[in-house]
C-alpha positions as CSV (number, residue, x, y, z in Angstrom):
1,X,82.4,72.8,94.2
2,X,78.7,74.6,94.3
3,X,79.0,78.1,95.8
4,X,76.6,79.9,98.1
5,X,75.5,83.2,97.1
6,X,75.1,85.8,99.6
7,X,74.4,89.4,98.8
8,X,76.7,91.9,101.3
9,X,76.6,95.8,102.6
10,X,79.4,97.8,101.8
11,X,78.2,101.4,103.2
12,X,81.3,103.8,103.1
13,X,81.9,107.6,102.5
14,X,83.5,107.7,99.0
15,X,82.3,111.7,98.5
16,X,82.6,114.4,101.3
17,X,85.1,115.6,103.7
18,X,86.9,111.6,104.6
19,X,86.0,110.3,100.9
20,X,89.3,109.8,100.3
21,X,89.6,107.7,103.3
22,X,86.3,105.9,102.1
23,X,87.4,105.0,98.5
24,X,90.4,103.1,99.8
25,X,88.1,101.0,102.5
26,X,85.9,100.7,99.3
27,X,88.8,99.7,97.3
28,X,90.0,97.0,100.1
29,X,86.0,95.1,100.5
30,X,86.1,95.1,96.7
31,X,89.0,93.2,96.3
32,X,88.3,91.3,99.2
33,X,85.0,90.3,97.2
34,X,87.0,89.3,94.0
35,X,89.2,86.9,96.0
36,X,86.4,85.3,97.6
37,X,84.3,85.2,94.4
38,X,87.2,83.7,92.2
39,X,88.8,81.0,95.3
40,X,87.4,78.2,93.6
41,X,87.5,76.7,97.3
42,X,86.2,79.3,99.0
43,X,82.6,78.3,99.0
44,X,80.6,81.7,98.8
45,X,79.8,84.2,96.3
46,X,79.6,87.3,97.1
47,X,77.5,90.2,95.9
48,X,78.4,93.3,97.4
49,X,75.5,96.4,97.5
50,X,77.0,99.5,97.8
51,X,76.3,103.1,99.6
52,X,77.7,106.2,99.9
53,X,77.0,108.2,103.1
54,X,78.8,111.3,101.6
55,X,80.3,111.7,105.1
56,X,76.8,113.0,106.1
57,X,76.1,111.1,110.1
58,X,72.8,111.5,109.0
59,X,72.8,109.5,106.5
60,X,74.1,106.2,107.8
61,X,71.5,104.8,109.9
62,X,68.7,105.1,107.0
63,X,71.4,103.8,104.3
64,X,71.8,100.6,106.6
65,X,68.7,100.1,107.4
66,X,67.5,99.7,103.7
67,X,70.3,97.4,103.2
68,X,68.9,95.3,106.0
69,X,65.6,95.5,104.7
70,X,66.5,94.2,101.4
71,X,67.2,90.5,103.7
72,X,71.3,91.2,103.8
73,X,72.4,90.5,107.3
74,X,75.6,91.5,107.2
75,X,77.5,95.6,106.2
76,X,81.0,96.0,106.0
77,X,81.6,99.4,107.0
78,X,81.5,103.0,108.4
79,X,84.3,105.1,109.2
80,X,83.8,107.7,112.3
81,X,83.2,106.2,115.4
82,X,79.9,108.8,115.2
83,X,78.6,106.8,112.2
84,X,79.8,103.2,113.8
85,X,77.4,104.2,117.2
86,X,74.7,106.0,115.3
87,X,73.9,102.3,113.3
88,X,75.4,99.9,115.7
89,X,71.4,99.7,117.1
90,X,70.1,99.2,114.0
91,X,72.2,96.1,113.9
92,X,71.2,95.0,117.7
93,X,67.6,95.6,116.9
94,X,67.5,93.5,113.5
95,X,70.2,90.7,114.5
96,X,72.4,91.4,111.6
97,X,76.0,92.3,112.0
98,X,78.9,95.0,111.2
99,X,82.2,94.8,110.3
100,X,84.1,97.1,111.6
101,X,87.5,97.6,109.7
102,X,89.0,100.9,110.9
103,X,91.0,102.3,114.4
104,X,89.1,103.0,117.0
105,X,89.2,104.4,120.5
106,X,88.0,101.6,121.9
107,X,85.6,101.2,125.5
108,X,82.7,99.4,123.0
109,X,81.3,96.2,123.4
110,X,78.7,95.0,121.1
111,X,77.9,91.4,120.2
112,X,76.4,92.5,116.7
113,X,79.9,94.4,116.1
114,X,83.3,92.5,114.7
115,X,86.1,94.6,114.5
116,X,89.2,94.0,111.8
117,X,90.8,97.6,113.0
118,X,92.8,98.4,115.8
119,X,92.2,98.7,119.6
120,X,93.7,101.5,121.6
121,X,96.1,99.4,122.8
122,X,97.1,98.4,119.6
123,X,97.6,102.1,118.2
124,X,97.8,104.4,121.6
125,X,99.8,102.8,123.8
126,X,102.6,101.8,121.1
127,X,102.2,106.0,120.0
128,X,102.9,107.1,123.5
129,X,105.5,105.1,124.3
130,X,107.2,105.8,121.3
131,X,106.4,110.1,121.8
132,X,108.3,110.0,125.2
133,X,111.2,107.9,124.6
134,X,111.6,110.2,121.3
135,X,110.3,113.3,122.1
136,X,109.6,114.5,125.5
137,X,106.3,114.3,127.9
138,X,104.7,117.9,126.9
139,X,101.4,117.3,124.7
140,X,99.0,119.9,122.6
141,X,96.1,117.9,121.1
142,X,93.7,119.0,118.3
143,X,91.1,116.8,117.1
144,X,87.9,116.6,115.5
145,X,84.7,117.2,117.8
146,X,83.6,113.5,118.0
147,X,84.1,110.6,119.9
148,X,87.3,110.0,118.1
149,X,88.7,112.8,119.3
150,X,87.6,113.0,122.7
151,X,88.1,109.9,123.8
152,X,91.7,109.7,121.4
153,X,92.5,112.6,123.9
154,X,91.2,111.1,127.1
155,X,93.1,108.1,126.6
156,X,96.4,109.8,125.7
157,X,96.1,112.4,128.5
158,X,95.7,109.3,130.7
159,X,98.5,107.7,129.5
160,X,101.1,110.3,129.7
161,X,99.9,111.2,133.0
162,X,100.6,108.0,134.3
163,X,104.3,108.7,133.0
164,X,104.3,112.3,134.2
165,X,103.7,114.0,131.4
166,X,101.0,116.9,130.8
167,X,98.7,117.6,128.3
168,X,98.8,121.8,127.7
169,X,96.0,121.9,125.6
170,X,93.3,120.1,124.0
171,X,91.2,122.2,121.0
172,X,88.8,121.2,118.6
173,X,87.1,121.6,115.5
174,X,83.9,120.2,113.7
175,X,84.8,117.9,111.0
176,X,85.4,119.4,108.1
177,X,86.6,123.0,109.3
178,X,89.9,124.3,108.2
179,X,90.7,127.6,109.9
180,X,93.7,127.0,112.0
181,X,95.1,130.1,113.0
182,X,93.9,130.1,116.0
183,X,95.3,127.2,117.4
184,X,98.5,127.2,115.7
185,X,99.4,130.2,117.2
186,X,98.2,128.5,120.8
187,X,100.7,125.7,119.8
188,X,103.9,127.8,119.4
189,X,102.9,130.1,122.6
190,X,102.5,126.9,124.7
191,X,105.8,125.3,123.1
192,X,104.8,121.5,123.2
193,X,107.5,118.4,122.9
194,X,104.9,117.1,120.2
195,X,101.4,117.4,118.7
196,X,98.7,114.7,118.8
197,X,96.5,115.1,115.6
198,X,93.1,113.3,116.4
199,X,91.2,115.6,113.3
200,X,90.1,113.6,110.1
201,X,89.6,113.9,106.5
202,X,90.0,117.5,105.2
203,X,90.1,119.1,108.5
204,X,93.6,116.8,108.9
205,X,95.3,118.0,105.9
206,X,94.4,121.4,106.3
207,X,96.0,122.1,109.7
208,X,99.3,119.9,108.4
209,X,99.9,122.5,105.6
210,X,99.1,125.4,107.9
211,X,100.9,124.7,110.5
212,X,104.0,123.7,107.8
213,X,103.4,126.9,106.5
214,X,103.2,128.7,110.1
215,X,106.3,127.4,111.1
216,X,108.3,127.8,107.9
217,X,107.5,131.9,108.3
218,X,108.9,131.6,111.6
219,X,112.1,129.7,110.8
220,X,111.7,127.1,112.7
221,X,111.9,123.2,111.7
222,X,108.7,121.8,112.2
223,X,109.3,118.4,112.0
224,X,112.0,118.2,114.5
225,X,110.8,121.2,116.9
226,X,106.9,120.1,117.0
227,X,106.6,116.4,115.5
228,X,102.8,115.8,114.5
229,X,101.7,112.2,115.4
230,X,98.3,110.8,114.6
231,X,96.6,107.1,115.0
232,X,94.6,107.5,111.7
233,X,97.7,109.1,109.0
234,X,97.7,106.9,106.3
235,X,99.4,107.1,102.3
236,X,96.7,108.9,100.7
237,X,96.1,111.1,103.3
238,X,100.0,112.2,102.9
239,X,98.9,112.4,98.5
240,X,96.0,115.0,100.2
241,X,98.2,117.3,102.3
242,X,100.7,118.0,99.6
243,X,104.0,117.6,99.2
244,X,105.1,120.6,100.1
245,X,104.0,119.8,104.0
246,X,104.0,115.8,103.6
247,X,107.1,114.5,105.0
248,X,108.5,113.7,108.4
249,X,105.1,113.0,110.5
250,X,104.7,110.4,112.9
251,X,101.7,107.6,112.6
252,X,101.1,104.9,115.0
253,X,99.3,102.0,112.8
254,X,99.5,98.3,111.9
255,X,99.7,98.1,108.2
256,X,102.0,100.6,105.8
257,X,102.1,99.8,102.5
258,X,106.0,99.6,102.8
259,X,105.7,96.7,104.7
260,X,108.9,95.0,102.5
261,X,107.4,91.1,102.4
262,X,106.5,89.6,99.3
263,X,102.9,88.8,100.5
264,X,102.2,92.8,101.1
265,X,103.8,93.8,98.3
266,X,101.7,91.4,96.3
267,X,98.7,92.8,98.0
268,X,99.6,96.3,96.7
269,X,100.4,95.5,93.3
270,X,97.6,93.7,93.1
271,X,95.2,96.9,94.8
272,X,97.3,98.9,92.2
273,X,96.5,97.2,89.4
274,X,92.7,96.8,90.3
275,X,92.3,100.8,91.2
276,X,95.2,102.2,89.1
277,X,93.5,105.8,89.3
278,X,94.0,105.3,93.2
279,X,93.8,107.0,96.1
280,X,96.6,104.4,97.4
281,X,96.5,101.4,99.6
282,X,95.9,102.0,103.6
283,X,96.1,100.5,106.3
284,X,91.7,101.4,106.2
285,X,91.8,99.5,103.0
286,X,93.6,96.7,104.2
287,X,91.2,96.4,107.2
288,X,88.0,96.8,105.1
289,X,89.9,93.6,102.3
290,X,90.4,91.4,106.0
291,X,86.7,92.0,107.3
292,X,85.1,90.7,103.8
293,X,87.6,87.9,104.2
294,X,86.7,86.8,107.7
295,X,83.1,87.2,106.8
296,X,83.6,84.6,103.8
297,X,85.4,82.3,106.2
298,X,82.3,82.6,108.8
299,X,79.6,82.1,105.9
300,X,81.4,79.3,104.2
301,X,81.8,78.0,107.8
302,X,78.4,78.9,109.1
303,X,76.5,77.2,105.7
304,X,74.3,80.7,106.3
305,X,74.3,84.4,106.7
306,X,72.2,83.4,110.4
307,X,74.2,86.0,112.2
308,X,74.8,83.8,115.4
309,X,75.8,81.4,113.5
310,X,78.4,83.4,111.5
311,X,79.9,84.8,114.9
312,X,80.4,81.3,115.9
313,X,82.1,80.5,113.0
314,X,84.3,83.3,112.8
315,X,85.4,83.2,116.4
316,X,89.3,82.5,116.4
317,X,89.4,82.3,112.9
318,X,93.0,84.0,111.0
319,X,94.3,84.9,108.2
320,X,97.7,85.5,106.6
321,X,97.3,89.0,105.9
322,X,99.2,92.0,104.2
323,X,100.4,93.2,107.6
324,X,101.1,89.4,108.9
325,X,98.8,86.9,110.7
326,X,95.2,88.1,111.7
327,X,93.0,87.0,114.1
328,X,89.9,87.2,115.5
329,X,90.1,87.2,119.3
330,X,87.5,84.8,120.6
331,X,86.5,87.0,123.7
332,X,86.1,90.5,122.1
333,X,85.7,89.6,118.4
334,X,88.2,92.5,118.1
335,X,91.4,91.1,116.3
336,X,95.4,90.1,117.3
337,X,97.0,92.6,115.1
338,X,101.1,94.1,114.7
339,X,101.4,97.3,116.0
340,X,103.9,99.8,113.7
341,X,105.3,103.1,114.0
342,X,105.6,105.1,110.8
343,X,107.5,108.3,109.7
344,X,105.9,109.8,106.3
345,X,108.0,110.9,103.8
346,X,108.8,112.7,100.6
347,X,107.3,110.2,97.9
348,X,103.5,109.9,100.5
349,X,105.2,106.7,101.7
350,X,106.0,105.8,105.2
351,X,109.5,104.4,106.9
352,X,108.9,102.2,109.3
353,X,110.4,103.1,113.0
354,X,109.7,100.2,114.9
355,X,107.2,97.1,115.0
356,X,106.1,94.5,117.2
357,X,107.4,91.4,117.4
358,X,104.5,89.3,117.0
359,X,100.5,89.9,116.6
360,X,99.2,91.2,120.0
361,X,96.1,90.5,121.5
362,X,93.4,93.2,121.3
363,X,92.8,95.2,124.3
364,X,90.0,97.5,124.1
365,X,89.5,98.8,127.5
366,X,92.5,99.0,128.2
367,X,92.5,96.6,131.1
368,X,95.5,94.1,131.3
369,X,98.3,94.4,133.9
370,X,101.2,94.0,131.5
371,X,101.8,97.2,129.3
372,X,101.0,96.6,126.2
373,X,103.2,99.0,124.3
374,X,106.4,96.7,125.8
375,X,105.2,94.7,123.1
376,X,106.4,96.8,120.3
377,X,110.0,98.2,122.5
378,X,110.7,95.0,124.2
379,X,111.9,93.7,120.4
380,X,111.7,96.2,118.1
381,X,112.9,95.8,114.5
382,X,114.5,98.3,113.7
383,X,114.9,100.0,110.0
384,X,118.0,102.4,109.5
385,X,116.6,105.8,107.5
């Protein structure tokens, strides 16, 4: 059948302080784009342009606004919620659209915006629940000093207050900082249940080995005394903190690559074999492979890259994905996704705790009666470790 050739952004940070992070989204759009571009039935070419922010917020709005003066209408990308916000008017302005394909913390609504990653009720609320049956109500939180943190924070605070729990402490750091000590030795004279880790990229995986470190020299067992738990810890991170502090944190996500079905572990030999030099497969690389994927469908749907028209067609669309059946939810264009609970270990792989029993519908404001987190502990499948 004749194809349609559409040229689309790809504007990730594969350099500076999250590169890691970016290379794997990179890696996952890639991918996406050879599936598409060899589906003999898939209808669409795609040529992807590519841009490296270097983790810079500065850089982001002037990347994507070449890319939309070069005619493409449509970018897969960004990371930070800073970076997301700092281009999503650029989008509004021209009528093009982003793909979104990371976890957010939600309480956004854009129509120029479709988001592949998860909603806070999709990542939070399944955390939470899981912290207090497991660990006790007593929070300290650290995060980066971003949206992503503060309003990670906010909506954890709110949550655990509605359970009667307290949050001791909340301290942060600008991305990319790595001094510690202060706040470590906050945590241990507060004495927390757990620790919520909002902080990203280098910052994250500095403040894992210290506070391994910290509490080693005191004798006490970190991962059982104060459990870390984060809503953005994902394989490669675990490869960047090092082994000698990698193992026994908790992360709230919907995709490991552990996932034991023989489409996901398909998907990873296949990522494997196309990037053998890594970093490995995430749950941000998945995300970045299903938004090129759903934009295909919505091009090959559409018969153009007419934004409106795309959005139309890509309204309830799904996929059978690595983590299980995607789709994207008419109402928000957010997307039905399977919330998980991880614990890393040894080899930078994850065991997975407890996942939901189906898809669940995005929630990003937070806003429906019935808790979503019952969704994940009303049938949870268990895994012995």
């Amino acid at each position: 059948m004749t194809k349609t050739r559409y040229p689309i952004g790809i504007l990730f940070s594969t350099t500076g302080s999250y590169g890691t992070v970016g290379r794997t989204m990179l890696h996952g759009a890639l991918m996406a784009c050879r599936a598409v571009n060899e589906d003999a039935a898939s209808g669409v070419v795609l040529d992807p342009v590519i841009a490296d922010p270097q983790s810079q917020l500065v850089a982001y709005a002037p990347q994507a606004e070449a890319m939309l003066d070069r005619g493409i209408r449509h970018v897969v990308g960004c990371y930070t919620s800073s970076s997301r916000k700092d281009v999503i008017p650029l989008f509004e302005k021209r009528d093009a659209i982003l793909w979104y394909p990371t976890h957010y913390e939600g309480f956004e609504s854009s129509a120029n915006v479709v988001y592949t990653g998860t909603a806070p009720n999709h990542h939070m609320a399944p955390m939470v629940d899981h912290l207090v049956s497991n660990y006790g109500r007593r929070a300290f939180c650290v995060g980066s000093n971003y949206i992503w943190g503060w309003e990670s924070n906010r909506v954890l605070r709110e949550d655990l207050t509605q359970r009667g729990g307290k949050v001791l402490s909340e301290r942060y750091l600008a991305v990319g900082d790595t001094d510690f000590s202060a706040i470590i030795d906050a945590i241990f004279e507060t004495g927390p249940d757990f620790v919520f880790n909002a902080l990203i990229g280098q910052s994250s995986y500095a403040f894992f080995r210290q506070f391994r470190a910290a509490c080693v020299a005191r004798g006490i067992d970190q991962k059982t005394r104060f459990p870390v738990a984060s809503c953005n810890l994902s394989e490669p991170e675990l490869h960047e903190i090092g082994r000698e502090a990698v193992d026994g944190h908790i992360s709230s996500s919907v995709y490991f690559a552990s996932i034991d079905t023989p489409r996901n572990r398909a998907f990873v030999e296949r990522y494997n074999a196309m990037f053998p030099d890594g970093p490995a497969v995430s749950a941000e690389a998945e995300s970045a492979y299903l938004a090129v994927l759903f934009l295909a469908l919505g091009l090959a749907k559409a018969g153009s890259d007419e934004a409106r028209a795309v959005l139309a067609a890509t309204r309830g669309q799904s996929v059978e994905a690595p983590q299980g059946r995607v789709t994207i939810d008419a109402e928000t264009m957010h997307s039905y996704l399977t919330p998980r609970i991880g614990r890393s270990r040894p080899d930078c792989q994850f065991d997975i705790l407890v996942e939901a029993a189906c898809p669940v519908r995005p929630d990003p404001y937070l806003v429906r009666a019935a808790p979503p987190l019952e969704t994940v502990s009303r049938r949870p499948q268990l895994r012995v470790i």
